[in-house]
C-alpha positions in Angstrom: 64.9 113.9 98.5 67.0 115.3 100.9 67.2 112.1 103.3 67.6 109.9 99.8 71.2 112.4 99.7 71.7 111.8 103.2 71.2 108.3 103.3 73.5 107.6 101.0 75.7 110.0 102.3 75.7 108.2 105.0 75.9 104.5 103.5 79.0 106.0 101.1 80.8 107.0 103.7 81.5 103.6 105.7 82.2 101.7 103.1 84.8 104.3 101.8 88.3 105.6 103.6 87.6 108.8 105.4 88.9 111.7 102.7 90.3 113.6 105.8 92.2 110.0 106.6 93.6 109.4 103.2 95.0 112.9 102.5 96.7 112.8 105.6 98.3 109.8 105.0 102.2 110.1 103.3 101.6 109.1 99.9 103.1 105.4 98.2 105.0 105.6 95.6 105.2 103.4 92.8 108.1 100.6 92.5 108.9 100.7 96.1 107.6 99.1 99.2 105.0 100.3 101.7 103.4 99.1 105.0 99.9 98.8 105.5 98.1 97.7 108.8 94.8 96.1 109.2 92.5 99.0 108.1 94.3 101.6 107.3 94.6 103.0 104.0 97.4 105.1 101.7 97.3 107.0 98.4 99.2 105.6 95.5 101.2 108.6 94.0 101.1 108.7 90.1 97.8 107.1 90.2 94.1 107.6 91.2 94.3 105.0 93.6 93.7 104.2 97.2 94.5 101.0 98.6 92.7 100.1 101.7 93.9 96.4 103.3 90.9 95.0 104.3 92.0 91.7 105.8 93.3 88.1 105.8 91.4 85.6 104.9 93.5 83.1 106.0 96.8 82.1 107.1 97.7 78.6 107.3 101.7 79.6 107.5 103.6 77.5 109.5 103.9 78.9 113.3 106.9 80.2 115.1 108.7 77.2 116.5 107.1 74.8 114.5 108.2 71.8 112.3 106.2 72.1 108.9 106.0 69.9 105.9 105.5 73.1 103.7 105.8 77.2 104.7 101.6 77.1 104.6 99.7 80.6 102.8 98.1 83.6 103.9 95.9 85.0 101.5 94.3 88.6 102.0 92.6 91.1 100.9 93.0 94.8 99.8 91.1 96.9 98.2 91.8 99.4 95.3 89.6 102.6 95.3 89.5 105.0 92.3 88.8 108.2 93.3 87.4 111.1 91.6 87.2 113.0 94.8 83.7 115.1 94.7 83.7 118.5 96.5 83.4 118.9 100.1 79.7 118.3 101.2 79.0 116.2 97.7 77.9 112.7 99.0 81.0 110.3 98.9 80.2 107.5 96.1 80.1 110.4 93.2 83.2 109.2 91.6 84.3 106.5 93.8 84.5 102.9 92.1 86.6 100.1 94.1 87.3 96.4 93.7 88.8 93.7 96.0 91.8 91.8 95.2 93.0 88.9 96.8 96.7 88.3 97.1 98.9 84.9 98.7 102.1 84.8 100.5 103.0 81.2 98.9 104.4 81.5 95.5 102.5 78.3 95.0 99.7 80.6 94.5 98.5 84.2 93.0 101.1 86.8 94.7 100.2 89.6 91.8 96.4 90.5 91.0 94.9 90.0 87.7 95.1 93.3 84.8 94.5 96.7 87.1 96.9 98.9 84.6 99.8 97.9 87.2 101.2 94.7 89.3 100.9 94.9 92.9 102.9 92.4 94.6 102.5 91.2 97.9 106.2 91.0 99.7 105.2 90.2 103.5 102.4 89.5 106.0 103.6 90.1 109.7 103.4 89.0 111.9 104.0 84.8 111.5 101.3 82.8 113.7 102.2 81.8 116.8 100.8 77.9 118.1 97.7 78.5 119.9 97.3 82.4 119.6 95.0 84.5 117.1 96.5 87.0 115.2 95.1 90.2 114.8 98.2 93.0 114.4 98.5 92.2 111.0 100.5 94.6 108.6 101.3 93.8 105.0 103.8 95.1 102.8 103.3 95.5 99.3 104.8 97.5 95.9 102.9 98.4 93.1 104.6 99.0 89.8 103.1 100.2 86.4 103.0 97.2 83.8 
């Protein structure tokens, strides 16, 4: 029984933010802008959320220094964590539910998530793709309001 805890002790705990992490981290607030980069996660004040930005997708934007036709999309993805923290030493998943959202720079497509309780709007993906180079620094910047 006890390797059954530890197991998914174990399991819980990659596919979750680090507690230690998150509480460190200065908290969002709601109706004003805050920068994630790839990975990290932040607390959103006012709410049990966490919101962890777990990558892009894609990004078809239009490079730096290029001639486009249109600006292009970068869709990513974040994820939203509800936390009912469990005690210290409790395995991690007691409490935690979380679901992905996927979010587009291009007004042409979904720049708010469907019904979470608030919107969260996706403002910027930096930085813009340079011709012939991967991007991998990516930060987003977002704001969550209540609906």
């Amino acid at each position: 029984m006890r390797a059954a805890w530890l197991f998914l002790a174990l399991i819980s705990g990659c596919a979750t933010p680090a507690r230690q992490e998150v509480e460190r981290a200065p908290p969002a607030r709601l109706d004003e802008e805050f920068t994630l980069a790839l990975g990290d996660s932040i607390v959103l004040s006012g709410t049990p959320y966490t919101i962890t930005f777990n990558k892009v997708i894609e990004d078809s934007r239009c490079a730096q220094g290029m001639t486009c036709v249109w600006e292009g999309n970068a869709r990513i993805e974040i994820r939203l964590w509800d936390f009912a923290w469990p005690p210290e030493g409790e395995p991690r998943s007691v409490g935690v539910t979380g679901f992905d959202l996927e979010l587009n720079t291009s007004p042409r497509f979904p720049t708010e998530p469907y019904d979470t309780g608030f919107v969260m709007e996706l403002r910027r993906l930096e930085p813009l793709p340079r011709a012939g180079a991967q991007t991998q620094a990516y930060t987003v910047t977002l704001v969550a309001r209540k609906k």
